[in-house]
C-alpha atoms as an extended CHARMM CRD file, in Angstrom:
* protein
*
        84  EXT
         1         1  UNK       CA             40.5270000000      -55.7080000000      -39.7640000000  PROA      1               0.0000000000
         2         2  UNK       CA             40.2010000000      -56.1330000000      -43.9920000000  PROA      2               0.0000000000
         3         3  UNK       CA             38.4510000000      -53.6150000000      -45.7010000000  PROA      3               0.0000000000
         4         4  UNK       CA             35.7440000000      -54.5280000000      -47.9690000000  PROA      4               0.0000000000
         5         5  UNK       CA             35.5880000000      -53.3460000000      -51.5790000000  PROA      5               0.0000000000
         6         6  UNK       CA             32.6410000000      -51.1240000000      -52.4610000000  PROA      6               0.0000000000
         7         7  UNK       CA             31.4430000000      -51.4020000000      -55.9380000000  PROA      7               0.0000000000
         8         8  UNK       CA             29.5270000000      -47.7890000000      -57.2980000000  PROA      8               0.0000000000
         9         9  UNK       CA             27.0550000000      -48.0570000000      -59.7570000000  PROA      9               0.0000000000
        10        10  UNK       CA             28.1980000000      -47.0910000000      -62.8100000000  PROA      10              0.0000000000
        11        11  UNK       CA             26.0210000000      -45.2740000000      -65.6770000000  PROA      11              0.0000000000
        12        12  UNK       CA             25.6960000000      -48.7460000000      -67.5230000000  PROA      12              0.0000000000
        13        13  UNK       CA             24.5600000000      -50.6500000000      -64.9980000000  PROA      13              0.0000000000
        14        14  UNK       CA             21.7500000000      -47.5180000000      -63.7740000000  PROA      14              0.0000000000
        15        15  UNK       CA             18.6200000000      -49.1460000000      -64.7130000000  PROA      15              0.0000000000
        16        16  UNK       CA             15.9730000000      -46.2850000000      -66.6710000000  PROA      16              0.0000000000
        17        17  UNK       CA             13.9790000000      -44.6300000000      -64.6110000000  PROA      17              0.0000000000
        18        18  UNK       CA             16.3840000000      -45.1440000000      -61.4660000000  PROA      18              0.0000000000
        19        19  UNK       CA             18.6660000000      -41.6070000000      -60.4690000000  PROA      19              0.0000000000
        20        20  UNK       CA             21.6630000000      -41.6840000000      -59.2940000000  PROA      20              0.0000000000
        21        21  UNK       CA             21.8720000000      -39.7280000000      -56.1870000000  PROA      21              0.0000000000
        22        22  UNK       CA             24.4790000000      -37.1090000000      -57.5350000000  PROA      22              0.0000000000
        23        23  UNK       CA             22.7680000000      -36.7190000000      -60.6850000000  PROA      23              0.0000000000
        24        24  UNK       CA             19.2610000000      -36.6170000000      -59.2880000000  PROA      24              0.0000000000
        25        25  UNK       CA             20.0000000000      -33.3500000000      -57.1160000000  PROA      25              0.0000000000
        26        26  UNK       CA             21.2230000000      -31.7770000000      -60.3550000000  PROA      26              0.0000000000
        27        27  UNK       CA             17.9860000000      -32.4750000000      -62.1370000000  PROA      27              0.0000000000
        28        28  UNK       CA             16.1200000000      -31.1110000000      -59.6260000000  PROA      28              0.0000000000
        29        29  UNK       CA             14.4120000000      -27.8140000000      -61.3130000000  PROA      29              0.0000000000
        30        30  UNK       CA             14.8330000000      -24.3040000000      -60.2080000000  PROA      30              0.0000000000
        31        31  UNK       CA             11.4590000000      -23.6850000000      -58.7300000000  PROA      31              0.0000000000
        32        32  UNK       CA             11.9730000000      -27.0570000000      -56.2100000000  PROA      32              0.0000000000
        33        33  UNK       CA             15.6440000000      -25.9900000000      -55.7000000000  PROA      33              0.0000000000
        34        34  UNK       CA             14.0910000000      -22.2790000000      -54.5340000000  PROA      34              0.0000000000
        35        35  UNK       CA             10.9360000000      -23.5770000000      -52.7840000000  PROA      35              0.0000000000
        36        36  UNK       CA             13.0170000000      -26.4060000000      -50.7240000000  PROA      36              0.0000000000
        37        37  UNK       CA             15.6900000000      -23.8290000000      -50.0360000000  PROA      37              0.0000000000
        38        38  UNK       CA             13.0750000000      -21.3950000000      -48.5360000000  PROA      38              0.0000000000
        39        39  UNK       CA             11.6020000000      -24.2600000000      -46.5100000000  PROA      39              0.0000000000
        40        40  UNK       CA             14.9760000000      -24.6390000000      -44.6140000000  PROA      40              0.0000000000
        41        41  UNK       CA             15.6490000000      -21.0110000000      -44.6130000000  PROA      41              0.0000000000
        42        42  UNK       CA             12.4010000000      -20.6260000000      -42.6500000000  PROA      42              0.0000000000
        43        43  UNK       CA             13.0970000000      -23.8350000000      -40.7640000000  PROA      43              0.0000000000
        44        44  UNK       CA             16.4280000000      -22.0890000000      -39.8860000000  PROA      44              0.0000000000
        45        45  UNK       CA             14.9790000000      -18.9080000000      -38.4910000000  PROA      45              0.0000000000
        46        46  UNK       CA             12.1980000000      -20.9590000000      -36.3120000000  PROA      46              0.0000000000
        47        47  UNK       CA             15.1580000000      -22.8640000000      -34.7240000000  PROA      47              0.0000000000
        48        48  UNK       CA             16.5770000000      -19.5650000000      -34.6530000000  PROA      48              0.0000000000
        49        49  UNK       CA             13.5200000000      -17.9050000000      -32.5650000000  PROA      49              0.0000000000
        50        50  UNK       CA             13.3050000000      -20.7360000000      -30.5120000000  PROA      50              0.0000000000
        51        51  UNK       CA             17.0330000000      -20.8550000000      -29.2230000000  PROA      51              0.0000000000
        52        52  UNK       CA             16.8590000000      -16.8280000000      -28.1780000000  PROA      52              0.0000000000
        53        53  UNK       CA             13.5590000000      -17.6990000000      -26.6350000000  PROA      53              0.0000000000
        54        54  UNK       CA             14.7100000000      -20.3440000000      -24.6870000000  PROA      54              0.0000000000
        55        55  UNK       CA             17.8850000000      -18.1670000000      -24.0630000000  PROA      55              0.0000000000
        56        56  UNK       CA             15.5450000000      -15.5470000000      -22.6980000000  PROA      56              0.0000000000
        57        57  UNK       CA             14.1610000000      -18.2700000000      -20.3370000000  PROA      57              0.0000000000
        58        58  UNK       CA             17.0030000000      -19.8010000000      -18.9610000000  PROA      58              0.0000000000
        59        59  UNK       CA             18.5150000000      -15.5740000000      -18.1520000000  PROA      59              0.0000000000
        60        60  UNK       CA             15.3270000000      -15.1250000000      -16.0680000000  PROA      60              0.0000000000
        61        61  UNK       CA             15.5420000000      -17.9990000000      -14.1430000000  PROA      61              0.0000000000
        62        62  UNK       CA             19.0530000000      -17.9700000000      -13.3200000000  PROA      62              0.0000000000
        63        63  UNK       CA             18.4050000000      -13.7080000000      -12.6550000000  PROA      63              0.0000000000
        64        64  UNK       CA             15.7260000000      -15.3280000000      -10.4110000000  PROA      64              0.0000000000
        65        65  UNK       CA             17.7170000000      -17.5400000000       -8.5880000000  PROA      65              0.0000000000
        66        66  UNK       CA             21.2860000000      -15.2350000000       -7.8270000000  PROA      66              0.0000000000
        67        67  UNK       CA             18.2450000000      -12.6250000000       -6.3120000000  PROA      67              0.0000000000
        68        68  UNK       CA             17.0970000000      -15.7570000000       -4.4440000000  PROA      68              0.0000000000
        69        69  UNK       CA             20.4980000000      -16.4860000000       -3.0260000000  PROA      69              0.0000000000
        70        70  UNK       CA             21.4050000000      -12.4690000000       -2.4110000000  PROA      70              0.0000000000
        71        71  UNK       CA             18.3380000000      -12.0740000000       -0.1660000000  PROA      71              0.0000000000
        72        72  UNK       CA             18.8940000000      -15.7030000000        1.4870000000  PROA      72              0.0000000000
        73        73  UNK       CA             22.1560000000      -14.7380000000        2.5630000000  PROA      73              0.0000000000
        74        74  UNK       CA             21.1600000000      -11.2030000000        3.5000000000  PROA      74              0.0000000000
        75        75  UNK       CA             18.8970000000      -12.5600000000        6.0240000000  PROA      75              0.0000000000
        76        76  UNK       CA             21.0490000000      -15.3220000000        7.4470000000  PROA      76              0.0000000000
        77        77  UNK       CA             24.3810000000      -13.8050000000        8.0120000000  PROA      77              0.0000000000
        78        78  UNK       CA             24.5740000000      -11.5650000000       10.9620000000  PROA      78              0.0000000000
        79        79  UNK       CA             25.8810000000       -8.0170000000       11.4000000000  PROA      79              0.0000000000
        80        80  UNK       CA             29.1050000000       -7.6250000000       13.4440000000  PROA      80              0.0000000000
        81        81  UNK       CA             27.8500000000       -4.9580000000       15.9230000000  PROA      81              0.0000000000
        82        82  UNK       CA             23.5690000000       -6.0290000000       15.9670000000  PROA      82              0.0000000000
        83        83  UNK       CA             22.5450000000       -6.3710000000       19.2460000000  PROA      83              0.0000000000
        84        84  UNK       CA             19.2000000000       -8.2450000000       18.5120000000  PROA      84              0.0000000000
């Protein structure tokens, strides 16, 4: 299969008032860089608490159903020497 040629914008043919993508994040200023980074940070941790939460959820029910299965089999199997 041939490969088609990619042609980049260069700086000459940018037209004013367009960014490049590359240069754009590098003009960003400080207080957008720090504001945006917090955002994900705290984005992060709620993905974060979510997951453990979940985590928690899933433990419980699977706790849940091995004590399920424990007392199932508890009652169905029968002792060697019962006489009932």
């Amino acid at each position: 299969m041939a490969r088609r040629k990619v042609n980049w914008p260069t700086s000459s043919t940018i037209q004013p008032g367009e960014q490049h993508t590359r240069k754009g994040r590098k003009n960003i200023p400080e207080m957008e860089k720090s504001r945006k980074m917090l955002n994900q940070e705290g984005f992060l941790r709620e993905m974060i608490s979510k997951a453990n939460e979940q985590l928690k959820k899933v433990k419980k029910e699977n706790r849940e159903k091995e004590l399920r299965g424990v007392v199932f089999k508890s009652l169905t199997t029968e002792f060697p020497n019962s006489k009932i």
